[in-house]
N, C-alpha and C positions, 0 to 999 in steps of 0.2 A: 504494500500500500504506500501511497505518494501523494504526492501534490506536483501540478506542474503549474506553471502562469506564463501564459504568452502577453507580449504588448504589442498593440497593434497602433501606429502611427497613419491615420490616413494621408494618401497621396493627394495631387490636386487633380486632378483627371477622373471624368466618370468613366463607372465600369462596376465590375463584380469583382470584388478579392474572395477566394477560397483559400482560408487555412483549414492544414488536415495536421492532425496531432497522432500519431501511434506512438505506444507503450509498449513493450512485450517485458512480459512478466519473465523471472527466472526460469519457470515453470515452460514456456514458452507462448504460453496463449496471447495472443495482440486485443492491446483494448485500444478502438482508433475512435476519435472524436473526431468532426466535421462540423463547421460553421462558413456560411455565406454570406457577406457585407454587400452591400450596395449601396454603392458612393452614388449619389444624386447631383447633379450641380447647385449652386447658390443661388441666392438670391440677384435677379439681374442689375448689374453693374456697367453696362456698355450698350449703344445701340451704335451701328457699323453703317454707312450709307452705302450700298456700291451702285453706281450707276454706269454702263459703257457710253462715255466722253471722244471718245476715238472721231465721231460726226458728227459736226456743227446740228446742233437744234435748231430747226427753223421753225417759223409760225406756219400757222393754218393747219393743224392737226397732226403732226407729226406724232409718235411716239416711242416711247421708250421703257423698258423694264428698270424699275426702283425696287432693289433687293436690300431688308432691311435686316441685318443681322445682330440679336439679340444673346450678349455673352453674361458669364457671371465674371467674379474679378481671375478668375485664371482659365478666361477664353474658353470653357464650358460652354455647348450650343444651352440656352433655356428653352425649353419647350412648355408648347401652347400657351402662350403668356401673350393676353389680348392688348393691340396696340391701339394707341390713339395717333394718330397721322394727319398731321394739316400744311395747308400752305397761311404762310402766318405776313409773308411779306411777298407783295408784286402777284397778283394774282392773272397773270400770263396764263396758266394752264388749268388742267386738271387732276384728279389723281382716281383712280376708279383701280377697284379689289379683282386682281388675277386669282385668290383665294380667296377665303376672310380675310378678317385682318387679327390675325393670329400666327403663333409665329407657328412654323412645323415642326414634326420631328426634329427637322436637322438644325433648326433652331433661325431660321428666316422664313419671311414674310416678301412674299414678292407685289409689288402696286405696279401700274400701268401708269407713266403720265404721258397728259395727251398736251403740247405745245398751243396757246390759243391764237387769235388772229393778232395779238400786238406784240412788239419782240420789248421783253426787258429780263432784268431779274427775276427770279425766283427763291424764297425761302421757306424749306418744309421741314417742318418738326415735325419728331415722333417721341412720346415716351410710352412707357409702359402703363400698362393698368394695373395694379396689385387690389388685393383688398386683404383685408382679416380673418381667416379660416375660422369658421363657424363651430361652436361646441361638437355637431353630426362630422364636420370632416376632419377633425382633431383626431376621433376617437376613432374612424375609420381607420387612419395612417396608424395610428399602434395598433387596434387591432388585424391589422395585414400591411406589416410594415414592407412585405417584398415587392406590393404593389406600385404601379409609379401612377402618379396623380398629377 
């Protein structure tokens, strides 16, 4: 009889850690213990703009793909994390949902902007939406913590 104690130091990176622990007794019998982590990403920290700049925008309905990449602080995609998305300055175009506007699995959100008929500037925000996890989805996550929500 024994005692063992692993420490387990999480990484920054999501994923699944599998520690497996064996024992073999004097005697020979193996007592092996098995535990699965899953590292989730953080809370979101970054929103990424990328847009292809390579050809001049011109007016009168041009468009273009607005890929909005939503990271935590150690570049973790965040998934389904609802965005808010506006043009805040120079209202030259539009912006219209090639998805929702939510970010995907892989942790962007793609918008469509359409160029309008007068040429200027453009300025679009995005943040995120968070809110407060309700008493029901607190107790969901411990009770099936393997889930992802």
């Amino acid at each position: 009889s024994g005692e063992a104690m692993i420490e387990y130091i999480a990484g920054k990176r999501i994923g699944t850690a599998y520690i497996k622990a064996k024992f073999t007794s004097p005697g020979g019998s193996d007592c092996i213990q098995e535990i699965r982590i899953r590292l989730k990403s953080d809370a979101p920290a970054k929103i990424i703009f990328e847009m292809d700049l390579s050809k001049k925008i011109y007016t009168g309905g041009q468009k273009r793909i607005l890929t909005l990449w939503v990271k935590d602080i150690n570049d973790n995609p965040n998934r389904d994390i609802p965005l808010q998305v506006d043009l805040v300055k120079g209202y030259y175009g539009r912006l219209d949902n090639v998805r929702e506007r939510k970010t995907s699995w892989n942790g962007d959100c793609e918008l469509l902007f359409t160029s309008g008929s007068r040429a200027g500037e453009v300025t679009i925000r995005a943040r995120t939406i968070s809110r407060i996890p309700n008493p029901e989805i607190l107790e969901k996550i411990r009770s099936n913590p393997d889930e992802i929500y």
